[in-house]
N, C-alpha and C positions, 0 to 999 in steps of 0.2 A: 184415070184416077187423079184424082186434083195432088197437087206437091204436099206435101206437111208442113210447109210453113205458112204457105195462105191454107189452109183450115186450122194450124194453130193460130192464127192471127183471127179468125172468123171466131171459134170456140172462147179463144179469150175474154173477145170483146162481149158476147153473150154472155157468158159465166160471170164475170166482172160485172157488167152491167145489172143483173138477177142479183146479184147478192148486193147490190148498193141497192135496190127497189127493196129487198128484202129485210124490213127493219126487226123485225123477230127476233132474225137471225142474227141481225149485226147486233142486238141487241146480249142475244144471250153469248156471244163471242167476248164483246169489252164487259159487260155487268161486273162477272167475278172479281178479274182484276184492278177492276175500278171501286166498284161499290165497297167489295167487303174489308178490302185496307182501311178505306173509308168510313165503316161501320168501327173497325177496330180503334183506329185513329179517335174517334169521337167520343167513345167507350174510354178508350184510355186518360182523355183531356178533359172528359165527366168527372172518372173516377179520382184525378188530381186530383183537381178545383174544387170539388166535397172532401177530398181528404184535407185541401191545405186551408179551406174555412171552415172544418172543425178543428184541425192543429192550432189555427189560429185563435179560437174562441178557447179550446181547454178539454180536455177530454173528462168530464166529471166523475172522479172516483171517491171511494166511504175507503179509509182505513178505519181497521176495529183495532180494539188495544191499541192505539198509536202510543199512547205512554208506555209501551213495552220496545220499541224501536224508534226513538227519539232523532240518530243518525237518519236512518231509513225514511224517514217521514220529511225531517228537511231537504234530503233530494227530492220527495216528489215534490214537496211544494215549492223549490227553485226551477222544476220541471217547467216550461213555458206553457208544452202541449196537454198541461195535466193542470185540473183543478178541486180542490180536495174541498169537498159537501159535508156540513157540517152532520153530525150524526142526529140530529133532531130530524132532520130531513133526508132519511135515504132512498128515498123513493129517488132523487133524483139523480142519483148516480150512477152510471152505465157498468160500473165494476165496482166491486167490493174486496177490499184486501181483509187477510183477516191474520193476524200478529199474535205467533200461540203466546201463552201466558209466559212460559219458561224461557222467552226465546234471548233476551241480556245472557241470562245464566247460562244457555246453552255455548251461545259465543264466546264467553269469555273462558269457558271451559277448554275451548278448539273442537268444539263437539259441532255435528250437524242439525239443524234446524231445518224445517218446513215452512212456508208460507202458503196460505190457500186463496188462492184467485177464483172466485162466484161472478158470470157472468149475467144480467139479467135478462139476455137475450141474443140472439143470434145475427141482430144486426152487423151492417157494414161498419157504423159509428164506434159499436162494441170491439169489433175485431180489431180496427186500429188504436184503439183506449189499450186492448191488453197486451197491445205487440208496444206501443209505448210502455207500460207500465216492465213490462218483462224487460224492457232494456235499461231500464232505470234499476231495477233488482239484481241484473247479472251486471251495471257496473258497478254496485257496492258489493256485491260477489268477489269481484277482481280486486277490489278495493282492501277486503278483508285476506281475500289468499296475498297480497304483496306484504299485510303488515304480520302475516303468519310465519311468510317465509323467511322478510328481514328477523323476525325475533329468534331464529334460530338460523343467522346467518347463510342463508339459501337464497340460490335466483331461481328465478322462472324455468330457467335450461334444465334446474335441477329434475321437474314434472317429466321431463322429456329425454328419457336416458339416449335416444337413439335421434338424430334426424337424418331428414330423406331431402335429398337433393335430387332432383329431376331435370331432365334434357332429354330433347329429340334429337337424334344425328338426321342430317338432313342431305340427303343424295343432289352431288353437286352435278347431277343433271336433271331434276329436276325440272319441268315447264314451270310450274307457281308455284312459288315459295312465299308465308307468311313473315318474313325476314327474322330475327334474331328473336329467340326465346320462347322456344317449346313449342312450335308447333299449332295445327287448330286445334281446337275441341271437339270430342269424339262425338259427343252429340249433333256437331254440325257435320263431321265428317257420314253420319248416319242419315241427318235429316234434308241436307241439302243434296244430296243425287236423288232420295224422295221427292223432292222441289220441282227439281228438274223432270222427270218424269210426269211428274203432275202437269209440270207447265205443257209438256206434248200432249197429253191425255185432252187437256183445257185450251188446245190449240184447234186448229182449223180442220181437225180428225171431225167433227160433228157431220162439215159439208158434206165431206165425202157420201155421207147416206143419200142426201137431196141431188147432187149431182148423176147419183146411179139407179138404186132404189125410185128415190121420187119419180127418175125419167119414165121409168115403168109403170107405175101405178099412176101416174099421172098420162099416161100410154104417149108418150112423145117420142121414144125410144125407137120408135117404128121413123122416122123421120132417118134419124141415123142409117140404120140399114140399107135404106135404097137409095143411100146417095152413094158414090165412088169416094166418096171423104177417108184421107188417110185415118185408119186407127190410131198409130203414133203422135198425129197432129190432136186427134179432139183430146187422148189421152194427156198428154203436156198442156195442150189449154186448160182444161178443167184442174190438171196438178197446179201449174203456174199460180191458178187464183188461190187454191189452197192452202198454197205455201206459201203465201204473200197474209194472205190471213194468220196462221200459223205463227210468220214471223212477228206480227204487229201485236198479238195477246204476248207471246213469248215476251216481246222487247219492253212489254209496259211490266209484265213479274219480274225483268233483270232489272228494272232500273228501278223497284219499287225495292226489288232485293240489296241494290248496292246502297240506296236512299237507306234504308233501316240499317246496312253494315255500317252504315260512315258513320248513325248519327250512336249505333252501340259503342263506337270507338268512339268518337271524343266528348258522346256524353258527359261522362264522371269529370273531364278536364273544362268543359263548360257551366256546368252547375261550382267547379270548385274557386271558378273566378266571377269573381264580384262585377268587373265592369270590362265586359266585352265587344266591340263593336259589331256591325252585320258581316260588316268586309273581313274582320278578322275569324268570323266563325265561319265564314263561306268559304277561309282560306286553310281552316283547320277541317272541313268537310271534302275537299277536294284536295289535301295532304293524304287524310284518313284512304280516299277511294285510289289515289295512285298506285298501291300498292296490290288491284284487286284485276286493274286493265291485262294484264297478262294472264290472269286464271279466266278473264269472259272470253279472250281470244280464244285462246285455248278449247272453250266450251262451245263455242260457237264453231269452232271448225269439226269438231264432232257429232256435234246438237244439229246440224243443217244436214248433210247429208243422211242421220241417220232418222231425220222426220221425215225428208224424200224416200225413203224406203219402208218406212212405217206405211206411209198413208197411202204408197204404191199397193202395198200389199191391202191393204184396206178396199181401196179401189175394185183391184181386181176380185175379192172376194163379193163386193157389193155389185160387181159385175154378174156374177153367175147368182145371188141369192133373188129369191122369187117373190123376194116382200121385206116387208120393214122386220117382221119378227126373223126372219133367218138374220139378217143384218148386225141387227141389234143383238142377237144375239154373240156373233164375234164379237160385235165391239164391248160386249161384258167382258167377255174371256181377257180381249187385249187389255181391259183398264182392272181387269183383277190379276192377270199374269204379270204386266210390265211391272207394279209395285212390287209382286213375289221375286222377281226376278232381280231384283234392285235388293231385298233384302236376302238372297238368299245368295248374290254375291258377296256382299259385305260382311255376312258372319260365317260364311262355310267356305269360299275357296282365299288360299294364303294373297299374302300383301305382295308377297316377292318374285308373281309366276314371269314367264319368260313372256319376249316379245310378241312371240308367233300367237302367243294368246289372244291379243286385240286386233285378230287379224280373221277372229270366229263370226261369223255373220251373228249380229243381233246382242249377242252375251260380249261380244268383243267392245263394244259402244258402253255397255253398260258399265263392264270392268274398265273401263278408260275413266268414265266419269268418276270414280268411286277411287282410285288413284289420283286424279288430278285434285282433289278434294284432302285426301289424306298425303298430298305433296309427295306420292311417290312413280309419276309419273315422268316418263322419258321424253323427250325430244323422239326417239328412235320409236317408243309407242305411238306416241301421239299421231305421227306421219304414217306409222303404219294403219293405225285406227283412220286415220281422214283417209287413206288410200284405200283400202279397202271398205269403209264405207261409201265413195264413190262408186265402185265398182256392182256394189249389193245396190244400191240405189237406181243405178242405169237398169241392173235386168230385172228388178221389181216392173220397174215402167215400162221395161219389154213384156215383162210378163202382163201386167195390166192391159196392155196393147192387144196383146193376142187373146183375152178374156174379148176386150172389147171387137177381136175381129172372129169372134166365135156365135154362130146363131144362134146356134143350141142353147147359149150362155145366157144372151140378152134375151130370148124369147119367154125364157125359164118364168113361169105367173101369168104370161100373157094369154088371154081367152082369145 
C-alpha cells in the first residue's frame, strides 16, 4: 500500500488542479461574497445620490389653509429640502399638507389638533418629501410642548416621572469584550452567529458532492478502488482543497463583515466633521476594527476545526450516497438544521450553562459562537470548545476514511 502522505500529496495536487480548471465552480464559491455586497453597495450609493439631488433641488409640497399656521408655514419655507407650490398649481407637488380651519384656536387653547398629510403617489421622491415634512412638524411639536411647559413652570423630566438607566455587567473573563457601555446589540448578538453559519453553508461544503458523488457518476471512482492508495491519504487530499476553499469564501465575509463594523462605528463621527483627511479616516477605521481582532481570533479557532468536521461528515455521507439526489438531499437537511440549530440555541438554552457544555459535539461550537457574540464566553470555553472540536474533527475524517475504504460504500449507483 502506498504511505498517506505521497497519495496525499498525489490527491491534492489533482483535486487543487480540477478545481482551478473549474471555472463554474470557482465561480459560484466567490460570486455571493463578492458580487452581492457589491450589488448592495451600489444600491445603497444610488439610493443616496437621488435622495441628496432631490434634497438638493426641494422636495415640492401645497400647504392648504397656510393662513391658519403662519409659524408652521415659515418652517417649512426655511426648510432647505422643502419647496412650497403655489396653490394655482398643485399638480406639482409631491405632498399636500392640509391645516384644519380651527387649528390657531385649537393651540392657543392647549388643545390637540391634526394635520393631514395626502400623498400623490407612492414614489421614492414622495417617501422622502413626507419623512422631511414630518420632521419639520414634530420639531414645531417640541417647539410648542417646551413653550407649554415653561408657562406653567415645568421641564421636560416632568413628562417622565420614572427613568431607566441601563448597564451590562460584563464577566471579566470574558474572550471579546465590546469595551465600556452596554454591551452588543441583541439584534447582532442573534444575527451574527446566523452570519457565521451562513458563511460555512456558502463555504467549500458545495465541493464535497463533485469530489464524491461526481467521482461516481462520472464513474472514475473505480480508479480509486484498484489501486493500494491509502484511504486516509485521498481523504485529507480532497479535505485539504476543501478547506482551503472554505477558508478564502469565509475570509472575504469576515473582512467584508469587519469593513461594514468599522464603517457603522465611525460613520456618524465622519459625516459630523466637515473637513477630514483620507489618512485621518483610514485611522479612525482601523481605531474602530481594533477592538474586534480578539472576537475574529476567538471565531476563527472555533470556526476551523468545526468546518473540518462538518464537511468530514458531509464527505463521508457523499461517500456512501448513490447519486446527487441522495447527496443533495443531506446537504438540504444540514443547510436547514445548522440555522435551526443556531436559533434554537439562542432563544431556548440559558446564557449561563456550565463549561462541560462546549464540550458537546456539534451543539457545543454552536453554543460557543453564540457566547462569544453575547460577550459571555470564557477563556476556559473557548479551549474547551477548540479542544474538543479537534478531537470531533480528526474522527469525522477517520470516519470519512473508512466510508472511503468500504466497497459496499463507493460502489453504491454503480451499474
Amino acid at each position: 500500500m502506498m504511505r498517506p502522505w505521497d497519495v496525499y500529496r498525489i490527491v491534492f495536487r489533482k483535486e487543487f488542479r480540477e478545481l482551478l480548471r473549474d471555472r463554474r465552480s470557482l465561480f459560484w464559491l466567490f460570486a455571493p461574497p463578492i458580487i452581492l455586497p457589491g450589488i448592495a453597495l451600489c444600491a445603497g450609493i444610488f439610493i443616496g445620490t437621488q435622495a441628496i439631488r432631490i434634497a438638493s433641488e426641494g422636495f415640492p409640497i401645497l400647504v392648504e389653509n397656510a393662513e391658519e399656521a403662519p409659524e408652521l408655514v415659515e418652517r417649512f419655507a426655511t426648510e432647505d429640502s422643502l419647496v412650497l407650490v403655489d396653490a394655482n398649481t398643485p399638480e406639482d407637488a409631491v405632498l399636500v399638507v392640509t391645516i384644519p380651519e380651527d387649528f390657531q384656536e385649537r393651540l392657543a387653547n392647549n388643545e390637540t389638533t391634526n394635520i393631514n398629510l395626502t400623498s400623490r403617489n407612492n414614489s421614492l421622491i414622495t417617501f422622502f418629501g413626507r419623512t422631511v415634512v414630518r420632521g419639520v412638524i414634530d420639531e414645531y411639536n417640541e417647539a410648542l410642548l417646551n413653550q407649554r411647559l415653561e408657562s406653567q413652570n415645568l421641564t421636560r423630566e416632568w413628562l417622565t416621572p420614572i427613568q431607566i438607566g441601563e448597564r451590562t455587567e460584563k464577566s471579566d473573563e470574558a474572550v471579546a469584550s465590546n469595551g465600556e457601555g452596554g454591551g452588543r446589540n441583541i439584534v447582532a448578538t442573534i444575527f451574527l452567529p446566523l452570519a457565521v453559519t451562513s458563511w460555512l453553508l456558502g463555504g467549500g461544503m458545495g465541493l464535497v458532492l463533485d469530489s464524491t458523488v461526481g467521482e461516481k457518476e462520472r464513474q472514475t471512482i473505480e480508479n480509486l478502488l484498484v489501486t493500494p492508495a491509502s484511504r486516509i491519504g485521498i481523504v485529507m487530499g480532497k479535505m485539504t482543497v476543501i478547506f482551503i476553499a472554505s477558508m478564502a469564501v469565509m475570509s472575504l465575509w469576515l473582512i467584508e463583515g469587519v469593513l461594514l463594523n468599522a464603517l457603522g462605528s465611525v460613520g456618524p463621527e465622519i459625516n459630523g466633521t466637515q473637513h477630514i483627511s483620507t489618512a485621518e479616516t483610514l485611522e479612525l477605521l482601523l481605531e474602530s476594527g481594533s477592538d474586534v481582532i480578539g472576537l475574529i481570533a476567538a471565531l476563527i479557532v472555533m470556526v476551523v476545526p468545526f468546518t473540518v468536521m462538518l464537511n468530514a461528515l458531509v464527505m463521508a455521507w457523499c461517500a456512501y450516497a448513490a447519486n446527487y439526489r441522495e447527496a443533495n438531499l443531506f446537504m438540504a437537511l444540514v443547510q436547514l438544521g445548522l440555522p435551526a440549530s443556531v436559533l434554537l440555541t439562542i432563544f431556548s438554552l440559558p446564557p449561563d450553562l456550565a463549561n462541560p457544555v462546549y464540550g458537546i459535539p456539534f451543539l457545543g461550537t454552536i453554543v460557543g459562537i453564540r457566547d462569544l457574540f453575547s460577550e459571555n464566553l470564557s477563556t476556559a470555553g473557548l479551549l474547551i470548545c477548540f479542544v474538543t472540536g479537534i478531537l470531533y474533527a480528526m474522527a469525522a475524517i477517520a470516519f470519512a476514511a473508512w466510508m472511503f475504504g468500504r466497497e459496499w460504500s463507493l460502489t453504491r449507483g454503480l451499474q
